[in-house]
N, C-alpha and C positions, 0 to 999 in steps of 0.2 A: 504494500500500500504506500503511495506517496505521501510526502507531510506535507501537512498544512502548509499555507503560504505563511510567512513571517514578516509584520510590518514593524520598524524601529521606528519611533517617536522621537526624536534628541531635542529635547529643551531648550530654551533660551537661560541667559545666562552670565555672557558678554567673555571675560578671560577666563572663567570656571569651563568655558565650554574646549576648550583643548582637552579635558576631561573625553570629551567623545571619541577621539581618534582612537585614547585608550579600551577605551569599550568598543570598539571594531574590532580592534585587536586581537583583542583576550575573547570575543565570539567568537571567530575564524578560527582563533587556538583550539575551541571547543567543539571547532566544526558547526557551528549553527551562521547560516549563513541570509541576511535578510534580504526580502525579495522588493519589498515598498521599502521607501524611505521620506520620514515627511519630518520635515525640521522646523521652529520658529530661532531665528534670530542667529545668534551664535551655532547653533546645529543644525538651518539651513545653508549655513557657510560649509561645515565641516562634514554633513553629508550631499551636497551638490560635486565634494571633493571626491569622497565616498565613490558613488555612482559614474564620475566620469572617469576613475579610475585613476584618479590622482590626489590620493591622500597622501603617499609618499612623498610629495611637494608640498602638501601644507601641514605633516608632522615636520618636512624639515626648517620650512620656515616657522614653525612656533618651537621648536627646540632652540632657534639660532635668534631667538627674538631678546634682544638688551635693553633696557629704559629708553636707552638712545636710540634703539631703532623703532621701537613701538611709537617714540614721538614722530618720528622723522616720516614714519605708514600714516601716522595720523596725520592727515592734512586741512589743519582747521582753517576757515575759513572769514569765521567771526560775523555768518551772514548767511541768509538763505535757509533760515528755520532751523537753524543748527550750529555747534560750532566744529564741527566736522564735513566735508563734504562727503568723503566717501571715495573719491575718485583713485586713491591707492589699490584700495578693497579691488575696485571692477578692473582695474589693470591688471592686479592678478588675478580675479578668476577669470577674467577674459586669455589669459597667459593658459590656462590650463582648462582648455576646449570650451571656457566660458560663451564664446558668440554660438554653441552650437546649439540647436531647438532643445529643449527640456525631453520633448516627446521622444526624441530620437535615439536617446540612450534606452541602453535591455532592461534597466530598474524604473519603475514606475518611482515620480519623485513628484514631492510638490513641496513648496515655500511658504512659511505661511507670512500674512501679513495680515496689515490693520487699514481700512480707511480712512482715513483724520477726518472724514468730514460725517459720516454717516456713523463710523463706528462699528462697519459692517466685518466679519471677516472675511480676509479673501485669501485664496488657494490657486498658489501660481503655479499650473503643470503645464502651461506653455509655453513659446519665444524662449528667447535669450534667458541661457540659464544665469550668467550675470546680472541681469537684472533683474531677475527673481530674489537673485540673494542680495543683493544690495537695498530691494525694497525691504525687507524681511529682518534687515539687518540698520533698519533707521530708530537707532534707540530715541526717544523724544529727549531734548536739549542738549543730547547731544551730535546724534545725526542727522544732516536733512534730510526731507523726506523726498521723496522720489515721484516723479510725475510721469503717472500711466494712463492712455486713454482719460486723459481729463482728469481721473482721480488723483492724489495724494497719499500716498503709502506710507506706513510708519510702520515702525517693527511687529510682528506676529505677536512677540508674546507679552502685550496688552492686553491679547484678548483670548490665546489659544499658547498657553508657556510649556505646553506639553503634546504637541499633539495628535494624541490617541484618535481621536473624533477622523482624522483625514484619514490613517491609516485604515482604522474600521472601513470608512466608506469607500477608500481607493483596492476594499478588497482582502485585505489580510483577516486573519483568522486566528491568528495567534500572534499579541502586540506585546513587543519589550518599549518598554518606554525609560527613559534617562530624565529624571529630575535633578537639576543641578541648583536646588532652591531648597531644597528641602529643610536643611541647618542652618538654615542662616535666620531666620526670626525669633529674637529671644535669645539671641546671645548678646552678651555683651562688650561695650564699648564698640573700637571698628580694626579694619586692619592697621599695626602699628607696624608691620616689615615692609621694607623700603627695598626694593630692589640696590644690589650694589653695585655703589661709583668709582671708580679707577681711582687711585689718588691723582689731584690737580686737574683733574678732569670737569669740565663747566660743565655746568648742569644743561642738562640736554635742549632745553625748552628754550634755550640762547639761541644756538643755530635754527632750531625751528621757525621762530622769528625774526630772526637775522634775513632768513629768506621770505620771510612773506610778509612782513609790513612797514610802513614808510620808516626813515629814518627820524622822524621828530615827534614818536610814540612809541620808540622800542624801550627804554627805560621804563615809561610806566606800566605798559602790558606788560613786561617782561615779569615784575611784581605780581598782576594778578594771574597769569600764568601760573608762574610757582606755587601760588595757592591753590588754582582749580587742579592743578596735575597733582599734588603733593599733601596728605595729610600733616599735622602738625599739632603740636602737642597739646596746643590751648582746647582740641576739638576737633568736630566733622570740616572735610571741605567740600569744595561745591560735589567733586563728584563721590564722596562719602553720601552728603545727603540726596543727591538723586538715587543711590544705589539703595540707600536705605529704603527708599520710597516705594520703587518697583520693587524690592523684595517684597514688602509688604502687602504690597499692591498683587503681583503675581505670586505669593502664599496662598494669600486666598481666594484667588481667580483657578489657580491649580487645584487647590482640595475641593472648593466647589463643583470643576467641572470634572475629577477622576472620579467623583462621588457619585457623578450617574453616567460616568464613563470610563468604567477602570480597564486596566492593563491587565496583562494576564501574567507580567512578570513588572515590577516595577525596580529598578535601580535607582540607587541614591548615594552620587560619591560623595564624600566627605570631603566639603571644601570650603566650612564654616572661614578660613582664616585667609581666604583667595579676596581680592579686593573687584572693584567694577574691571577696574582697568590694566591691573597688573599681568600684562599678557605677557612680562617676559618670566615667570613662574611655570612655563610648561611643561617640566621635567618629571613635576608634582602631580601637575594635574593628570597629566599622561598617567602615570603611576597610578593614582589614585582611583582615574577610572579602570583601570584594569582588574583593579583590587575589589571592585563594586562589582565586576560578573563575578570573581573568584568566589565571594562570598555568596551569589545567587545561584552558583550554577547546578543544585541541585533542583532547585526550583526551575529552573529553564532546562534541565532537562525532561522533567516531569510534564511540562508544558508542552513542550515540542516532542515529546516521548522518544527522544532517545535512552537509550540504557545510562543506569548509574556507574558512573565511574567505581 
């Protein structure tokens, strides 16, 4: 008898989500191998990777990721519903078969995203797989959002941080789904580990702005810069408190909606201490998620009824 079809879920997230490459991993290790793949935000990134057969290029680029380069990817903009634009992101997944139709790969895939103006969800299994995940990947204040057919896109998991629901409906039959949300509401304080700086090495966020804003406003941006990129000891900074926000926000937007739409295996790495934007920590998260099948995989055996090890 064949097995059931197998849909992964991967969560949003933001840098917890390099967690997912780990969890591809450590399934394949297991031999369970998934047939849909439906991602919001940070796990529309890293499974569009998935599917086109080029995760090996975005484990190496978040393995090779330093403060200084994670600023340098981030291309803020200071403008445009965001302070990010985004155009780094679509360079590379355009680099790696991104202009190719969605439809046209063997894995059935969708993006999920948000309408800014309706509030609608929406499910991007067509066109350009880059700008699927670019939509899907517009976290509010801090990416802009993306203009499709008229509408305005903003990140998936506003509204869908887990999505089981596409997977069901794109067909699967048996859904692992990756919560990368899970520990983080209720613990306290925020992330206090700072990525490390070379000694006499300027802080990254110099040359970031070196290059993209006039010369008789770099001194003072360069100041709230430092703050928005950098916690500090008095407190939260800006993106402390927006990360705080969306946890909160997608805690209970997630237990809501697995509550009348659950998984048949739920994962959950342990990344209570990963910050919004600490993407150059992937060594951990990698690990971490591997560690999150390790510990399910008698349950996902059972699910997909392979024998127990």
């Amino acid at each position: 008898m064949s097995r059931p079809r197998i849909g992964l879920a991967l969560g949003s997230g933001a840098a917890r989500g390099w967690s997912h490459i780990g969890v591809i991993r450590a399934l394949a290790e297991a031999g369970i191998e998934p047939d849909i793949i439906c991602g919001s935000s940070i796990g529309a990134f890293v499974g569009a990777a998935y599917v086109a057969d080029e995760l090996d290029a975005v484990e190496s680029l978040a393995r090779s990721m330093t403060w200084r380069k994670v600023v340098q990817f981030l291309d803020i903009r200071l403008s445009g519903g965001g302070l990010i634009e985004g155009q780094q992101f679509v360079d590379f997944i355009q680099g790696l078969r991104g202009d190719t139709p969605i439809e046209s790969f063997s894995k059935p895939f969708a993006a999920i995203a948000t309408d800014l103006a309706t509030g609608r969800e929406v499910w991007l299994q067509k066109g350009s797989m880059a700008e699927a995940v670019r939509a899907s990947i517009a976290l509010p204040g801090i990416f802009s959002p993306v203009k499709k057919d008229g509408d305005y896109l903003i990140d998936g998991g506003i509204v869908n941080p887990v999505p089981v629901s596409a997977c069901r409906a794109m067909g699967a039959k048996i859904i692992i789904a990756v919560n990368l949300n899970g520990d983080l509401v209720g613990r306290h304080g925020f992330p206090k580990k700072q990525p490390p700086m070379e000694r006499n090495e300027p802080e990254p966020h110099m040359d970031f702005i070196t290059r993209n804003l006039p010369n008789g406003i770099k001194d003072s941006v360069n100041t709230i810069a430092a703050r928005l990129l950098r916690t500090n000891s008095h407190g939260p900074g800006y993106f402390d408190v927006i990360a705080g926000g969306l946890n909160i926000m997608q805690d209970h937007i997630t237990r809501s909606r697995l509550a009348g739409e659950p998984p048949h295996v739920m994962l959950m790495p342990k990344l209570g201490d990963i910050g919004l934007m600490e993407f150059a920590r992937a060594d951990e998260c990698i690990a971490e998620g591997k560690r999150s099948v390790e510990r399910m995989l008698p349950a996902l055996r059972d699910a997909i009824g392979l024998p127990q090890a």
